[in-house]
C-alpha positions in Angstrom: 88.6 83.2 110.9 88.2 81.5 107.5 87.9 84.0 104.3 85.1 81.7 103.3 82.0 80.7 105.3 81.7 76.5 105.6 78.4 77.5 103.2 80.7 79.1 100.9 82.9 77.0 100.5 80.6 74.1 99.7 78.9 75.9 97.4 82.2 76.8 95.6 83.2 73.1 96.0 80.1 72.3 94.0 80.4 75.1 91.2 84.3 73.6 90.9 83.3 69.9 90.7 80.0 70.8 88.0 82.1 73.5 86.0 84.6 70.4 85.6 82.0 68.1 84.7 80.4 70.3 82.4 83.9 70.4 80.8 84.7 66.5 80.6 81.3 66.2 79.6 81.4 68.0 76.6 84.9 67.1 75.8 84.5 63.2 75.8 81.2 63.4 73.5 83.6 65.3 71.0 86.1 63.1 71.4 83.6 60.2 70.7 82.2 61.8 68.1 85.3 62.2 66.3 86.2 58.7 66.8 82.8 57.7 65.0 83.4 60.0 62.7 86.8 58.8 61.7 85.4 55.1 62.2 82.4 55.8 59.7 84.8 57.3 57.3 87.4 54.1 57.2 84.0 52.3 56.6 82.8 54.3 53.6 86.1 54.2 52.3 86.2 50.7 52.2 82.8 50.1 50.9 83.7 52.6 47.7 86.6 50.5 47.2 84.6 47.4 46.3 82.3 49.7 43.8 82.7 49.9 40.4 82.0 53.1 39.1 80.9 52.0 35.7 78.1 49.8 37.0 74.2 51.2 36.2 72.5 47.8 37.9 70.2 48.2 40.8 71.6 49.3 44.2 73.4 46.3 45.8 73.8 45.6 49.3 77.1 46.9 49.5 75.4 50.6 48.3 72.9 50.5 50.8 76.3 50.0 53.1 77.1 53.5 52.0 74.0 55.1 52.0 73.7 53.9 55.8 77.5 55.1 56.5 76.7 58.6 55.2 73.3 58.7 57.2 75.1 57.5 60.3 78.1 60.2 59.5 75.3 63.2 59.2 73.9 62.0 62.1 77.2 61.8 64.4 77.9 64.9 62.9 74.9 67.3 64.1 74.8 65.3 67.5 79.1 66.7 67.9 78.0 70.3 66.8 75.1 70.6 69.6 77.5 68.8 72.4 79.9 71.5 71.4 78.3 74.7 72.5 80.7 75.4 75.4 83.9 74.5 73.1 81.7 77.0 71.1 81.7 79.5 73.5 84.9 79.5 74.3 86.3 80.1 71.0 83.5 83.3 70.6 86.1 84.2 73.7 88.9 83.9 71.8 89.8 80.6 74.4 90.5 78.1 71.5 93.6 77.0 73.0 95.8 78.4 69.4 97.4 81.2 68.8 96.3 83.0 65.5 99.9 85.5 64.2 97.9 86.9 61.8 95.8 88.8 64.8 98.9 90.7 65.9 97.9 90.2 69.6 95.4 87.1 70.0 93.0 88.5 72.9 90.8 85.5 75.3 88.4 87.4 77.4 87.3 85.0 80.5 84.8 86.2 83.0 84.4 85.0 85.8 82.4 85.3 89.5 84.3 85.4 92.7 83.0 86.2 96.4 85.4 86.6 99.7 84.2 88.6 102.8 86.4 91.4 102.3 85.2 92.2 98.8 81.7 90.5 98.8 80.1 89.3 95.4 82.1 90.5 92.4 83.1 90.4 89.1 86.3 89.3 87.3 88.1 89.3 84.1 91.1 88.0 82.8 92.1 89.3 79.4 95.1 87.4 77.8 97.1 88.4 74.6 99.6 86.3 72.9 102.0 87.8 70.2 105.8 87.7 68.8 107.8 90.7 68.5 109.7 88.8 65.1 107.4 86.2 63.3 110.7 84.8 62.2 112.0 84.0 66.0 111.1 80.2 66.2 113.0 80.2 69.5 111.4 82.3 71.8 108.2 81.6 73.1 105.4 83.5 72.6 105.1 86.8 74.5 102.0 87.1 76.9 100.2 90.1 78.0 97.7 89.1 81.0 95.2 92.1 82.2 93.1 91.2 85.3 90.1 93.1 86.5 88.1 93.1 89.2 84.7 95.0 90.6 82.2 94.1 93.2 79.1 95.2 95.1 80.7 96.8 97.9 82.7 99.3 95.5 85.9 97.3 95.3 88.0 98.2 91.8 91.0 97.1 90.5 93.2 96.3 87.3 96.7 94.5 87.3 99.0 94.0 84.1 101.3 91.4 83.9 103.6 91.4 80.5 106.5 89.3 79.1 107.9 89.7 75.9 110.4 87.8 74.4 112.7 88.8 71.7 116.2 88.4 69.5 116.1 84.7 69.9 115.2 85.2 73.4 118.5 86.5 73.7 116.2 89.5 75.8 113.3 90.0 77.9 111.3 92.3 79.3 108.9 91.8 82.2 106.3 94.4 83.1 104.5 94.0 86.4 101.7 97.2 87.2 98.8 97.5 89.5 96.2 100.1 90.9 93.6 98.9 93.4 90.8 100.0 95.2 90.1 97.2 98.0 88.8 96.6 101.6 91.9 94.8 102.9 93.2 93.4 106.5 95.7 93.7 108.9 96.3 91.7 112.4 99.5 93.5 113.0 103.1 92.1 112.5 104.1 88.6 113.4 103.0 85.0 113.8 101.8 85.7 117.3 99.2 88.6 116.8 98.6 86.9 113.4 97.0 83.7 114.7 94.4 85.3 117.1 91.7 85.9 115.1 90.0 88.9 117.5 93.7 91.0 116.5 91.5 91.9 113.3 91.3 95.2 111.6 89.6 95.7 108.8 90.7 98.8 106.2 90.5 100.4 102.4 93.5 99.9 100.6 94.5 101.8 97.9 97.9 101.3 96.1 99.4 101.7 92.8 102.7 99.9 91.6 104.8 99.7 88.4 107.4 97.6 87.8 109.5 96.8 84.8 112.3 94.4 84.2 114.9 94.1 81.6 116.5 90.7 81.1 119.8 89.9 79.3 121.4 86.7 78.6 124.5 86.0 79.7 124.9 82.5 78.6 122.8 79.3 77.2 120.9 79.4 80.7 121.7 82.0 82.4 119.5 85.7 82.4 121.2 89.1 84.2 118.3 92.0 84.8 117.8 95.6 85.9 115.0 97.6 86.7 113.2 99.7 89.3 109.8 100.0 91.7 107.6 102.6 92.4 104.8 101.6 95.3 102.2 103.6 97.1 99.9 102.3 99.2 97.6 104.3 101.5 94.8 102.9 104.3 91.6 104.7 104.3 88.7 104.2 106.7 90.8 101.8 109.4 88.6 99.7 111.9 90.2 100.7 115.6 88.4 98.4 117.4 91.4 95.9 118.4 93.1 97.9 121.5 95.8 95.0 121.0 97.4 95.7 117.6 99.1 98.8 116.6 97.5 100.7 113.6 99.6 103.6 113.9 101.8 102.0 111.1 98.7 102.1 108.9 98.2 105.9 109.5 101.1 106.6 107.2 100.5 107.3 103.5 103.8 104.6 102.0 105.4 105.5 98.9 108.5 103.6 97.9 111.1 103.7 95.3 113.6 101.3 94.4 116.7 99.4 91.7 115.8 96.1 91.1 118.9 93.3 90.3 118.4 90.0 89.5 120.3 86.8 88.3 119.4 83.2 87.4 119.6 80.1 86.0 117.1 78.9 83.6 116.6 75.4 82.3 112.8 75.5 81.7 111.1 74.4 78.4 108.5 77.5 78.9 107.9 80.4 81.0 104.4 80.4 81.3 103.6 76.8 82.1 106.9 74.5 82.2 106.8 70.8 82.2 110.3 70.2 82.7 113.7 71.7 83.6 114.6 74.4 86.4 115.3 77.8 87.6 117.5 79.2 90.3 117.0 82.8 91.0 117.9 85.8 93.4 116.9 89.1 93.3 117.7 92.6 95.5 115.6 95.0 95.6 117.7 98.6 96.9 114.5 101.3 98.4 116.1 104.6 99.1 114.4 108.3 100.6 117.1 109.3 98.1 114.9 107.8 94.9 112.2 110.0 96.1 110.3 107.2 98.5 110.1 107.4 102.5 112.5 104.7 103.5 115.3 102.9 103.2 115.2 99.0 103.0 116.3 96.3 100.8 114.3 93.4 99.5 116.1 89.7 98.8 113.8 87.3 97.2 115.3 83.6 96.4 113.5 80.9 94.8 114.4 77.2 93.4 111.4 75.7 91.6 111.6 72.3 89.3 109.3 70.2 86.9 109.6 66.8 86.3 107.4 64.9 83.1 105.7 62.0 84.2 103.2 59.3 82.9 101.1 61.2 80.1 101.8 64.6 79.7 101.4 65.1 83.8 103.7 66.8 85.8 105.5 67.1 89.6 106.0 70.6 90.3 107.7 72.0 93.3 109.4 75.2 94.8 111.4 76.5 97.8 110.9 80.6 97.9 112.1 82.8 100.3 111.6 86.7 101.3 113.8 88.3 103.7 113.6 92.0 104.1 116.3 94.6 106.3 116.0 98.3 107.3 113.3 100.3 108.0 110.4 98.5 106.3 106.7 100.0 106.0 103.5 98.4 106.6 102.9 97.2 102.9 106.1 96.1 102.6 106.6 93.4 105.0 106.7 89.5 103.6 103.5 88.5 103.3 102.2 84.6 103.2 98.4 83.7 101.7 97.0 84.9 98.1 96.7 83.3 95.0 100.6 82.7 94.1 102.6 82.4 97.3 100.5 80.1 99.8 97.1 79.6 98.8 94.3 79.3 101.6 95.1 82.0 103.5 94.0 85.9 104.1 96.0 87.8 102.0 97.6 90.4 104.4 96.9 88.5 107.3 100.7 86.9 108.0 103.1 89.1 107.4 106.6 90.3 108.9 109.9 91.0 108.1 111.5 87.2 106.9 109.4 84.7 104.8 110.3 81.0 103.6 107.6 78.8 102.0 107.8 75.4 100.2 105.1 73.7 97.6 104.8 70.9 95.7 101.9 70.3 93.3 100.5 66.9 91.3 100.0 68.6 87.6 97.6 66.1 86.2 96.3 66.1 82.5 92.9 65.0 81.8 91.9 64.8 78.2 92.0 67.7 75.4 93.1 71.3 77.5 91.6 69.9 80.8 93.1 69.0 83.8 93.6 69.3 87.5 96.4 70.4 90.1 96.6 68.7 93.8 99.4 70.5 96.2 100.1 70.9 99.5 102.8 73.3 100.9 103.9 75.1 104.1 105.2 78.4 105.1 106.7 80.1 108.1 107.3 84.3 109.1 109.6 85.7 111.6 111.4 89.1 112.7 114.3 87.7 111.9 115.5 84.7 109.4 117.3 82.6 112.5 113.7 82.5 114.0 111.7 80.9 111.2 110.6 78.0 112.8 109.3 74.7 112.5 106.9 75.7 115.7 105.2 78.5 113.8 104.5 76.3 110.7 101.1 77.2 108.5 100.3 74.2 105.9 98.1 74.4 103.0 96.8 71.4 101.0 94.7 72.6 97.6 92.7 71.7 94.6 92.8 72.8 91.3 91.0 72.8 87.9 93.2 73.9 84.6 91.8 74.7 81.2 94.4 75.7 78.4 93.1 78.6 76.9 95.7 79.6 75.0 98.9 77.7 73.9 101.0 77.1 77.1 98.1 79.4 79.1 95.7 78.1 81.9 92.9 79.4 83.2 93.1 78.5 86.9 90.3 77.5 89.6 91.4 77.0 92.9 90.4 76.0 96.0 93.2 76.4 99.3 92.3 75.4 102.9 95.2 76.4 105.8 95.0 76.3 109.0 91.9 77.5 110.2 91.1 79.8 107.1 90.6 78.9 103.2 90.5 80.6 100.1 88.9 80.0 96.3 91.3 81.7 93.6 90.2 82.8 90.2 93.6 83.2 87.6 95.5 83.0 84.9 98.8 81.2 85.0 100.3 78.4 87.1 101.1 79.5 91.0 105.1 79.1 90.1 
């Protein structure tokens, strides 16, 4: 099964490839056009140079120099403001690639098509604000609120939030993570076996509704402790029974879970949002309890080691190792999942999912010109009942493309295109993957 049809995907292909040469197009005539610009300027200066300003004699050659510099100027002019309609449009957006202090929170607004068979033809919208708790903080960076929206013909609806802010010298953080979604979703029951034949298929509604803050404190010149809690509920609506092979009666359950959240790392990285260098080491527990007011009792461990390395100009190598290993009695929505946009692109979200999770990326980071440029990866990730059966055997690759536009300081928008094995995914977003 493959999320998108082989017309699809072309067609996205195509869209990806013209939306990027629409970009580069307009951004190299600009970047010409500046060069003239500054070119035809160093000339006129010259040429004034050799004028004297007392002279009243006839115009001399070196005059009608000028006269054709500051034609030649006008002219390089007008042609840079026509060829910059789209640089236009994205600053009407608020997608300048700056962040203005003075706005309080600097909004970009970036629409956006999508299509996937689940969901049909839709709409998105990513809305991202940048702002500092303390204009006098120079050290940390700049807090981010990301809202991202989504609607489409078949009646799918759905906002998530994702907000950091940074404050006291980054000497605290707090991370804010909440959902509620409306959205025809899948299920091929739990494990790499029923998960690879495609006829194991069921198709529901999902609804579910999460919030989940984080408080940060540092500890020492690298090193963050945090606290917080979860609150999930997720309940399947009109579920497709036509596979006799994969149990559903896990989906008939209305899953509401509540949980402490604890977490410790080690940060080295020069930004949150979109790193070029340093490291981070991180583990984090997640406690569920019928005792909180959910309907099980689980735990959560989530472990990840991603690094950045500068290279040539301004590009980077990106890479991660991330695991998810869950223990207890563990509902249906709550089982490690492989596929989306962030932790293996090209595959069905919901589709591969079980109790243990280990993945691995690495991604090409590769700057263009001005805020464009273009991601290449290619990763890997395995599921099992259990973490001593993660195998080799069971492997599911991914290999990707990517186009980046900075839209605000340290901010890209995100177009990607994922194939795994025998399914494929185009992703719409804001921020890198990891």
């Amino acid at each position: 099964m493959k999320i998108i049809s082989p017309f699809v995907t072309r067609l996205l292909i195509v869209n990806c490839a013209s939306f990027f040469a629409i970009n580069v197009a307009v951004a190299a005539p600009l970047t010409a056009a500046n060069a003239a610009i500054a070119a035809s300027s160093e000339v006129n200066s010259q040429v004034n140079s050799t004028i004297k300003p007392e002279t009243s004699a006839p115009k001399s050659a070196s005059e009608d120099a000028v006269l054709v510099g500051a034609d030649q100027l006008e002219t390089i002019t007008d042609e840079a403001e026509d060829q910059g309609w789209f640089e236009n449009l994205l600053t009407n957006l608020g997608a300048d690639g700056e962040f203005d202090p003075d706005k309080g929170i600097d909004f970009s607004y970036l629409p956006g098509p999508f299509y996937n068979p689940e969901m049909s033809l839709g709409v998105g919208i990513s809305v991202v604000g940048l702002y500092q708790v303390d204009p006098e903080d120079t050290v940390s960076d700049l807090s981010s609120l990301v809202i991202n929206g989504l609607a489409s013909i078949n009646g799918a609806l759905g906002v998530g939030i994702e907000n950091k802010t940074f404050f006291n010298g980054d000497n605290q953080r707090l991370y804010l993570n909440a959902n509620v979604y409306d959205i025809p979703d899948v299920y091929y029951g739990v494990g790499y076996e029923f998960n690879q034949q495609d006829l194991n298929r069921v198709e529901f509604n999902s609804q579910t509704f999460q919030v989940n803050p984080m408080f940060l404190q540092r500890i020492s010149a690298h090193s963050f402790v945090g606290a917080g809690f979860d609150f999930i509920y997720a309940k399947a609506t009109d579920v497709d029974v036509a596979s006799i092979d994969v149990d559903v009666d896990p989906l008939q359950e209305v899953s509401r879970n509540v949980g402490v959240n604890l977490l410790i790392n080690y940060d080295t990285r020069d930004h949150v949002l979109n790193p070029q260098q340093g490291s981070i080491s991180q583990f984090e527990i997640g406690v569920y309890r019928e005792d909180f007011g959910g309907k099980h009792d689980f735990e959560v461990y989530n472990a990840l080691y991603s690094a950045y390395y500068p290279i040539l100009n301004d590009d980077t190598i990106a890479w991660q190792v991330r695991g998810r290993f869950t223990h207890g009695d563990v509902p249906w929505d709550q089982l490690s999942k492989i596929g989306g946009g962030n932790s293996l692109r090209g595959y069905t979200t919901g589709r591969y999912r079980d109790k243990q999770m280990l993945l691995a990326q690495v991604e090409y980071r590769q700057h263009l010109t001005g805020r464009h440029g273009m991601v290449y990866w290619v990763g890997a990730g395995s599921i099992a009942d259990k973490v001593g059966e993660l195998s080799f055997d069971e492997l599911l690759p991914n290999i990707g493309v990517g186009y980046r536009l900075e839209v605000k300081p340290k901010v890209n928008l995100r177009l990607d295109l994922a194939f795994g094995d025998g399914d494929s995914g185009f992703y719409f977003n804001v921020n890198e993957a990891f």
